[in-house]
VEXTIKOL-110159 format. One record per residue (C-alpha): residue number from 0; x, y, z; residue in three letters. Coordinates in steps of 0.1 Angstrom, whole numbers, plus 2048, in hexadecimal, padded with zeros to 3 digits. Layout:
// VEXTIKOL-110159
node i:NUM; u:X; v:Y; w:Z; aa:ala
...
***
This chain:
// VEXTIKOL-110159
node i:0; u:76F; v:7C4; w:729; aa:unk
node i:1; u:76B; v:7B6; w:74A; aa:unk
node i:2; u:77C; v:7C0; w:76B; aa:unk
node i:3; u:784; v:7AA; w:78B; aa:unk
node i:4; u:791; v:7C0; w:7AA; aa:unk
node i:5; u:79E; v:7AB; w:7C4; aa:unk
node i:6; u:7A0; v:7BC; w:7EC; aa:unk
node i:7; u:7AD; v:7B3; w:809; aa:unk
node i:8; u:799; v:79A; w:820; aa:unk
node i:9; u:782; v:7B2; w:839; aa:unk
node i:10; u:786; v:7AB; w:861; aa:unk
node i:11; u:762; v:7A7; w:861; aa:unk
node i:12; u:74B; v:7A2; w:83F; aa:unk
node i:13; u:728; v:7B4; w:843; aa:unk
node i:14; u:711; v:7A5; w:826; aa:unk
node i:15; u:709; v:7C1; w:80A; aa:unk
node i:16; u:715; v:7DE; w:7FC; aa:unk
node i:17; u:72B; v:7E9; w:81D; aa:unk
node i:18; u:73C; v:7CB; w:819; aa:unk
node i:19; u:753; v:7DA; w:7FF; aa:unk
node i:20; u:770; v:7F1; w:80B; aa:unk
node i:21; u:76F; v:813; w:7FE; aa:unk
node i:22; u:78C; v:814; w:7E6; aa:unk
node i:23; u:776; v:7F9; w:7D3; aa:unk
node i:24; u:75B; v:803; w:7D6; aa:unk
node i:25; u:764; v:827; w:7C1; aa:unk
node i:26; u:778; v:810; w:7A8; aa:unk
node i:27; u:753; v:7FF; w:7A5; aa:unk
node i:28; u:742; v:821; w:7A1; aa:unk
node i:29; u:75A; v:82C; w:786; aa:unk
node i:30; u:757; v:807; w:771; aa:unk
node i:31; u:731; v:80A; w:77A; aa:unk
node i:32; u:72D; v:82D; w:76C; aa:unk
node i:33; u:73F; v:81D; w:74B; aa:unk
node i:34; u:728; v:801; w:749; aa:unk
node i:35; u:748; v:7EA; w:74F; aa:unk
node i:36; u:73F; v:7C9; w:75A; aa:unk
node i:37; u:754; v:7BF; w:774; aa:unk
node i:38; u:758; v:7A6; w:795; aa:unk
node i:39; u:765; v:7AB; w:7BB; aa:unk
node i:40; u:774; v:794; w:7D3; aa:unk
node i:41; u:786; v:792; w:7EE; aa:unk
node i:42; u:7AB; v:77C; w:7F0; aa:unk
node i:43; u:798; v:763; w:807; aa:unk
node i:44; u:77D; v:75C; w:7E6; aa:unk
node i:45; u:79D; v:750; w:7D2; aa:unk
node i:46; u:7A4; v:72C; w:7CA; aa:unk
node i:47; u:7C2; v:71D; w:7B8; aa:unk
node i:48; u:7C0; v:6FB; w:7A7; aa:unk
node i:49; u:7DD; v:6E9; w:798; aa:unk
node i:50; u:7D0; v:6C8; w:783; aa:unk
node i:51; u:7DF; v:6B5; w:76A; aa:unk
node i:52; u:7F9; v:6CD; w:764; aa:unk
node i:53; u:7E2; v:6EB; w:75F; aa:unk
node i:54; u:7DB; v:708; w:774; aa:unk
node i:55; u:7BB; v:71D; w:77C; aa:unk
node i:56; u:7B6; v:738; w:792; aa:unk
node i:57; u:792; v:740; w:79E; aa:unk
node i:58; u:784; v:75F; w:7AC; aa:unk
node i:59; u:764; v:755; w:7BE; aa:unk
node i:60; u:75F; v:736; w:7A5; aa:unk
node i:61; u:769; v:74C; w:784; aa:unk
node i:62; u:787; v:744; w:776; aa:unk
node i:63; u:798; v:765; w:776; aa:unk
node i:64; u:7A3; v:761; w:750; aa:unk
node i:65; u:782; v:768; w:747; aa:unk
node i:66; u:78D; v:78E; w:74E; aa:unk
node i:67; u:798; v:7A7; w:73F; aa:unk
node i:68; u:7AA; v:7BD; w:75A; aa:unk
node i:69; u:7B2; v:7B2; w:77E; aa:unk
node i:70; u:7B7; v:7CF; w:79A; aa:unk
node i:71; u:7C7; v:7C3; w:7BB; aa:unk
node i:72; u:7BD; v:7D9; w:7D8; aa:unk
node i:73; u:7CD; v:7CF; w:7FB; aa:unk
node i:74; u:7D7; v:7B5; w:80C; aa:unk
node i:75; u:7D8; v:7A9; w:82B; aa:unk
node i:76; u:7F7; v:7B4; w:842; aa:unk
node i:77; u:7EA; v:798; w:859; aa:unk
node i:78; u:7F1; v:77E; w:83E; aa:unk
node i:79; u:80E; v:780; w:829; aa:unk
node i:80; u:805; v:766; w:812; aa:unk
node i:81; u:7EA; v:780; w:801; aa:unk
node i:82; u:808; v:78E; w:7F1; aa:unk
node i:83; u:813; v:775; w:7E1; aa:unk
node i:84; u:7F2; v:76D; w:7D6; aa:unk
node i:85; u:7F4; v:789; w:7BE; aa:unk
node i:86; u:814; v:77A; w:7B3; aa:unk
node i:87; u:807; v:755; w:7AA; aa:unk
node i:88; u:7EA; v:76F; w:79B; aa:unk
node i:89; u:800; v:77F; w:77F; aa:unk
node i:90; u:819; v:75D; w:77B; aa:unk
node i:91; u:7F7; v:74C; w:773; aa:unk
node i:92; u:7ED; v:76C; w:75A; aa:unk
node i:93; u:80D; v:76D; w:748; aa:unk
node i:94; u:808; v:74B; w:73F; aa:unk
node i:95; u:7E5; v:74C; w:730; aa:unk
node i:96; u:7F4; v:76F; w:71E; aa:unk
node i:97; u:80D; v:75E; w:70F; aa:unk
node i:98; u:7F4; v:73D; w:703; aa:unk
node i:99; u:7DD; v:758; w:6F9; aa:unk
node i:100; u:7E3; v:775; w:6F1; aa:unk
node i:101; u:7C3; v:781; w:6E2; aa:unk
node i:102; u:7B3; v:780; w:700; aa:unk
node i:103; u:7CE; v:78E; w:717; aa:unk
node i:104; u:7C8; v:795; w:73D; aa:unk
node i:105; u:7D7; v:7BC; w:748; aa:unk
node i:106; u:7DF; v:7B6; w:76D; aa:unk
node i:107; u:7E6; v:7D7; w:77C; aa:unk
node i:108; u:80C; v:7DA; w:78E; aa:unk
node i:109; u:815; v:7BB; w:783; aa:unk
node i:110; u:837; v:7C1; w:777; aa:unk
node i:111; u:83B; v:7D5; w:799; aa:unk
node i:112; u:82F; v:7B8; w:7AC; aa:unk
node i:113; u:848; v:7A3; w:79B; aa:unk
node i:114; u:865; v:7BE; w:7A3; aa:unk
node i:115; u:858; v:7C4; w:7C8; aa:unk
node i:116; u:850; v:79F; w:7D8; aa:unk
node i:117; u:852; v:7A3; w:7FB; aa:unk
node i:118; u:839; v:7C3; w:805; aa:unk
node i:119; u:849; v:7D0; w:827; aa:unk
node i:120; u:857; v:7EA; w:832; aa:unk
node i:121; u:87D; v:7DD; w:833; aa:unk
node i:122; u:876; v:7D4; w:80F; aa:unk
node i:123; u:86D; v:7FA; w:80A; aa:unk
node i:124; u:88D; v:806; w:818; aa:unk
node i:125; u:89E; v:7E8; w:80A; aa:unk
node i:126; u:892; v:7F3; w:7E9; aa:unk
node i:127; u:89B; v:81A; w:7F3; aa:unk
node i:128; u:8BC; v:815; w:7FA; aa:unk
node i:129; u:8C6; v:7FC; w:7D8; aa:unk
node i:130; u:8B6; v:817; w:7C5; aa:unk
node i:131; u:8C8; v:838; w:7D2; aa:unk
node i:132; u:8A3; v:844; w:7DC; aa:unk
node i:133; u:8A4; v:85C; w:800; aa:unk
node i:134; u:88E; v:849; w:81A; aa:unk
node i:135; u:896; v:849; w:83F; aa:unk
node i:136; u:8B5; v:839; w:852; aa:unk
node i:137; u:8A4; v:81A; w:85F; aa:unk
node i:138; u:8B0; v:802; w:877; aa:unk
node i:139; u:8A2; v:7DE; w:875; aa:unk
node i:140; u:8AE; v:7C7; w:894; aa:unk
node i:141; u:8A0; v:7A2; w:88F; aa:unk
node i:142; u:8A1; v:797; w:8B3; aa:unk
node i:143; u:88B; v:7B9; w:8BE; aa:unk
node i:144; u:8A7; v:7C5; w:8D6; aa:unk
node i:145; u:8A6; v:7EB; w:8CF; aa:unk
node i:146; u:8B8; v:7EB; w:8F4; aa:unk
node i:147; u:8D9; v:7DF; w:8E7; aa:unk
node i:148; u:8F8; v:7EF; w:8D6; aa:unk
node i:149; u:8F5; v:7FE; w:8B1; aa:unk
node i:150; u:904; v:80A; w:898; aa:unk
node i:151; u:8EA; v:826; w:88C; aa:unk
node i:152; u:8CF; v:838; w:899; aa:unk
node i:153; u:8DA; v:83D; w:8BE; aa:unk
node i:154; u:8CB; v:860; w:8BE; aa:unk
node i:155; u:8A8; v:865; w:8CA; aa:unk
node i:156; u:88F; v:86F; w:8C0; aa:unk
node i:157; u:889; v:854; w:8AF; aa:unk
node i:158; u:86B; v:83F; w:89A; aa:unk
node i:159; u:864; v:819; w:8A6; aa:unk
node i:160; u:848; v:806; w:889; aa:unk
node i:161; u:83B; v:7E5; w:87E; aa:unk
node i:162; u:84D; v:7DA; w:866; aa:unk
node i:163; u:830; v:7CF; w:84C; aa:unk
node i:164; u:81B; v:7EE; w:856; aa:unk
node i:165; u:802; v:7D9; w:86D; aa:unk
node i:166; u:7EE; v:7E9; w:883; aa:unk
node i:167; u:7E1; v:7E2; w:8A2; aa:unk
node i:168; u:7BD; v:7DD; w:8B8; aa:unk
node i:169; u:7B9; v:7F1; w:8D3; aa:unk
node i:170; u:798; v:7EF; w:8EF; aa:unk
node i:171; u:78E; v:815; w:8F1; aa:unk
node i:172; u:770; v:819; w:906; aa:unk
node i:173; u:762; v:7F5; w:903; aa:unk
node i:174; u:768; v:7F7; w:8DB; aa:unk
node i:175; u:784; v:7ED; w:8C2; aa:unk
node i:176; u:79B; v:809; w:8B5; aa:unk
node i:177; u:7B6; v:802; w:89B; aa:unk
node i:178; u:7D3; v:813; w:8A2; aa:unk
node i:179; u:7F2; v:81A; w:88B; aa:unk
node i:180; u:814; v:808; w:89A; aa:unk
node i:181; u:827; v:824; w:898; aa:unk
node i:182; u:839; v:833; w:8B8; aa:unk
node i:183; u:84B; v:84E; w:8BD; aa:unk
node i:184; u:86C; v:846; w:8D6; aa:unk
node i:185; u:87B; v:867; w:8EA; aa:unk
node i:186; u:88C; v:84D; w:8FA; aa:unk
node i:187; u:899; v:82A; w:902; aa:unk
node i:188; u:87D; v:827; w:91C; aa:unk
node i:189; u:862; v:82D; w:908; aa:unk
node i:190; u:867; v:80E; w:8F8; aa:unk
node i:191; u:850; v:805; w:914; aa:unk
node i:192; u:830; v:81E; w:90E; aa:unk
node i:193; u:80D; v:813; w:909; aa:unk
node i:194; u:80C; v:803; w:8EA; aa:unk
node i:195; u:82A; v:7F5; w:8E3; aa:unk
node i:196; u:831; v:7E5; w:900; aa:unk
node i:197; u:829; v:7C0; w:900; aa:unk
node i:198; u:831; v:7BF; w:8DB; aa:unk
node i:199; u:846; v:7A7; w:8C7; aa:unk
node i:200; u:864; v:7BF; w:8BE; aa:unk
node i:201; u:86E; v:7A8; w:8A6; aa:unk
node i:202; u:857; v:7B5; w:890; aa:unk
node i:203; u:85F; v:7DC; w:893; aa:unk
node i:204; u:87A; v:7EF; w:887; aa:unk
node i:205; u:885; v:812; w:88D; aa:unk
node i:206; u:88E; v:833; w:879; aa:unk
node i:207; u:89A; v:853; w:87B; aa:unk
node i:208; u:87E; v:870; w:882; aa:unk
node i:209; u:872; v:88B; w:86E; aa:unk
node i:210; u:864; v:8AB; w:886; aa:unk
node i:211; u:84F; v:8B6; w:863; aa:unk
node i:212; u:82F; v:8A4; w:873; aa:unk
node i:213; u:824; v:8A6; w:84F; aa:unk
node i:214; u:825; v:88F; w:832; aa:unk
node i:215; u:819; v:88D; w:80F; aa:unk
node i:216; u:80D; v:875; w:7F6; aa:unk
node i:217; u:80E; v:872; w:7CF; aa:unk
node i:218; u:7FB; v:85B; w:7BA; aa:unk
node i:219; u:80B; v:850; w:79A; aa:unk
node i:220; u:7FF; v:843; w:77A; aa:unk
node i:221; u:813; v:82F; w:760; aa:unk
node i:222; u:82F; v:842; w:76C; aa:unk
node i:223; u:823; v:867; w:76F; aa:unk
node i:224; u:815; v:87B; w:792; aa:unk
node i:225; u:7F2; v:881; w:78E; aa:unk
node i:226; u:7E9; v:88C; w:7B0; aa:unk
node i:227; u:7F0; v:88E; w:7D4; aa:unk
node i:228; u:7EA; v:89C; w:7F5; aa:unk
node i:229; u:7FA; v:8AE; w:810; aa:unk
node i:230; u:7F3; v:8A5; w:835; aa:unk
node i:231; u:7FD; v:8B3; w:854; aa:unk
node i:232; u:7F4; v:8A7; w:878; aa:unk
node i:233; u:7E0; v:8BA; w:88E; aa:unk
node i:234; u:7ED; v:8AD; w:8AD; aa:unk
node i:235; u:80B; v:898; w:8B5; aa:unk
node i:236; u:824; v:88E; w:89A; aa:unk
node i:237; u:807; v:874; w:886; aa:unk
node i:238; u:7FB; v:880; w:869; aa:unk
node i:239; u:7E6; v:863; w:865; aa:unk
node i:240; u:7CD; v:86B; w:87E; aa:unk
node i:241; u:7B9; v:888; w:87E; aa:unk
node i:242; u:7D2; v:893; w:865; aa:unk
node i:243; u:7CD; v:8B8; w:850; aa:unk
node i:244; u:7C9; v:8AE; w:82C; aa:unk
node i:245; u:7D2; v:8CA; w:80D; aa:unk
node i:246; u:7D3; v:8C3; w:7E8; aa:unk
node i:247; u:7F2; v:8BD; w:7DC; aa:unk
node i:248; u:7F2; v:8B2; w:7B7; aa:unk
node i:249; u:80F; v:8CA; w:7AC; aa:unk
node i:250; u:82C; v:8C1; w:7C1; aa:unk
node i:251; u:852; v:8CF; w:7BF; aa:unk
node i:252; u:867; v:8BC; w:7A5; aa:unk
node i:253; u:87C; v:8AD; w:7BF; aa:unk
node i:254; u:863; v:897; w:7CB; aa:unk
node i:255; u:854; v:893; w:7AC; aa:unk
node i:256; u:86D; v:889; w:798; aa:unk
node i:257; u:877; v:86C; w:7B8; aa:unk
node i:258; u:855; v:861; w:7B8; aa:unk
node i:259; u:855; v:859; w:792; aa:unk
node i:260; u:876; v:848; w:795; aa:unk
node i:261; u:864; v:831; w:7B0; aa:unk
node i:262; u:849; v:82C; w:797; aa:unk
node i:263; u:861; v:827; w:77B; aa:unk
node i:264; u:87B; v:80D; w:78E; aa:unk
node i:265; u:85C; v:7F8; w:799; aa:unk
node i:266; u:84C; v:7FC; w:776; aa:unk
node i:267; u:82A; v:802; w:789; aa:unk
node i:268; u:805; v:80A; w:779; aa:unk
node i:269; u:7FA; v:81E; w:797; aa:unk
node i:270; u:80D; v:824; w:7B4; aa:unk
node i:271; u:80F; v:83D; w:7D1; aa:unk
node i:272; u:82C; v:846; w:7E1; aa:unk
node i:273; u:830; v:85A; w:804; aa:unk
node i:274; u:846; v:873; w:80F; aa:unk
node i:275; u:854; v:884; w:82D; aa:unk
node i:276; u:86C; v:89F; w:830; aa:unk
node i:277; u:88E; v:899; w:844; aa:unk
node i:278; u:8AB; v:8AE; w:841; aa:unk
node i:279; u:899; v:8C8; w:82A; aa:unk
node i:280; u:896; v:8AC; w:80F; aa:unk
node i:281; u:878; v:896; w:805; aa:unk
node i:282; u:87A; v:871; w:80F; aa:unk
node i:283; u:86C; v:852; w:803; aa:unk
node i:284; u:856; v:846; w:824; aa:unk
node i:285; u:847; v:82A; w:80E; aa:unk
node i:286; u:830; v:820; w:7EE; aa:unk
node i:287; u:812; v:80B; w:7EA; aa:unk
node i:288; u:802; v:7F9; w:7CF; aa:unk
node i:289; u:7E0; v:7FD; w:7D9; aa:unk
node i:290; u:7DF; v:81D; w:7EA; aa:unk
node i:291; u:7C6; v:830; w:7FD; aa:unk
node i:292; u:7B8; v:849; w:7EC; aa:unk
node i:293; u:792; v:852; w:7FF; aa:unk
node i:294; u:7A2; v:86E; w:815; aa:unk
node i:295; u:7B1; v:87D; w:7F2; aa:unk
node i:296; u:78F; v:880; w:7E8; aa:unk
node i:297; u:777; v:888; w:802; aa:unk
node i:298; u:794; v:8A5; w:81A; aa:unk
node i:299; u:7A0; v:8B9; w:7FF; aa:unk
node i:300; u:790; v:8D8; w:7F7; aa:unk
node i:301; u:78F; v:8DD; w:7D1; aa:unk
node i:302; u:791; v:8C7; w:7B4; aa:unk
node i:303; u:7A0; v:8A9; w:7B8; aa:unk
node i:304; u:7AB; v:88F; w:79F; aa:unk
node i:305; u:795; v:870; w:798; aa:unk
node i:306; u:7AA; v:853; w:7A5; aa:unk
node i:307; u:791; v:83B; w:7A5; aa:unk
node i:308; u:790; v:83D; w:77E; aa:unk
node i:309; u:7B8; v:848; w:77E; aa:unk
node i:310; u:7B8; v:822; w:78D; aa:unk
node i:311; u:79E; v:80C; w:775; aa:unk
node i:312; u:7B3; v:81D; w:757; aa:unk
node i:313; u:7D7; v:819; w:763; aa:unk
node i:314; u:7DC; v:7F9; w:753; aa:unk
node i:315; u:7FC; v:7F4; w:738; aa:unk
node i:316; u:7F8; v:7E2; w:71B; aa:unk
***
């Protein structure tokens, strides 16, 4: 058994062990304390070669057949083409599966990659909406005029984001901040505030708002909740910064039973899926592949489930 976890390309690569983003880096504990051999790159270490009619795939000169299990991590919202990386990934697996199957490949989400291939947030509520699944009215204007007549969401307060969940670089005291791209509009004018202004509004779209100022997150394996959290902003209506964080592994069977049905019409591995509350009801905010899962484990008082190694064995056969 041997394991190759693939990440995101970092900003800025500091040689040794801090290199490695800390989702990986507690898969690699987890295969580590299973004496699992295993590999890491990053998307930028890949290489693709098509000769004579054969393919091969390399990850950091090793031709990724030569493993066992792959794990994707993130990729980068900067570069779409990481994507579909994963996507040439598991077309180039299911061919050496079916040439050999006694030494198959698992590649974790594949069939979800293959059900889900543009990762953005219109292909979220894209997805929502064919499915029946609650997720917020959303408003997606490809010339960025937000000034103009519409037929929905004329009522403010209202929610303006980046439509593949980019963030941004802000100078704060002589130093780079990242900052989510998510504003909150009490107004047509705000469409001007710090921040947003001098973006490309092309790339944003807008939603109704939920006053909760909390939100919640379940992490699914082959199908079932195993886990989650519950966060609530301390100031402001962001959870994400500075946000509360409870346990929240037992959730009500409304949002339970929508969060499997995401799990089950994507026919994901692993997968979280985020909620808000709107209208009294839960609502699917969005889902990710390769979640985040360090808060989960490090700002919840009490025992929380092992994701790490929920991840390394979420693999079906």
């Amino acid at each position: 058994m041997k394991y190759l976890i693939i990440d995101k390309s970092q900003r800025e690569k500091v040689e040794g062990v801090g290199d490695i983003p800390t989702g990986s880096a507690r898969l690699i504990e987890e295969l580590e304390s299973r004496n699992i051999e295993y590999g890491f790159i990053y998307n930028d270490q890949l290489e693709f070669l098509f000769k004579n009619g054969e393919t091969q795939i390399l990850a950091n000169g090793i031709d990724i057949t030569e493993y066992s299990n792959i794990i994707f991590r993130g990729h980068s919202l900067d570069n779409e083409m990481e994507y579909q990386y994963k996507r040439h990934i598991i077309d180039h697996i299911d061919e050496h599966n079916n040439k050999d199957p006694e030494n198959k490949v698992l590649v974790q989400n594949s069939e979800a990659i293959k059900n889900f291939p543009y990762y953005n947030k219109i292909a979220i509520a894209m997805f929502c909406s064919k499915n029946g699944i609650p997720h917020f009215n959303t408003y997606f204007k490809t010339d960025g005029n937000y000034l103009s007549d519409r037929e929905m969401l004329k009522e403010y307060p209202l929610i303006i984001k980046e439509y593949r969940g980019k963030n941004r670089l802000e100078i704060i005291n002589g130093k780079e901040k990242i900052k989510k791209n998510v504003f909150k509009l009490n107004d047509s004018e705000e469409l001007e505030q710090e921040g947003l202004v001098g973006q490309d509004l092309k790339e944003f779209f807008i939603q109704e708002f939920s006053d909760q100022a909390e939100d919640y997150r379940l992490f699914l394996k082959l199908g079932k909740v195993i886990g989650g959290w519950k966060r609530k902003a301390s100031s402001g209506f962001m959870t994400v910064s500075k946000g509360i964080y409870e346990m929240y592994n037992n959730p009500d069977d409304e949002m339970r039973l929508l969060a499997e049905k995401v799990s089950a019409l994507l026919e994901a591995d692993f997968i979280a899926v985020d909620f808000m509350y709107i209208r009294s009801k839960p609502h699917v905010q969005e889902f990710s592949f390769h979640p985040g899962y360090k808060a989960y484990e490090t700002k919840i008082e009490g025992t929380p489930v092992n994701i790490a190694e929920a991840i390394i064995t979420a693999f079906k056969e």
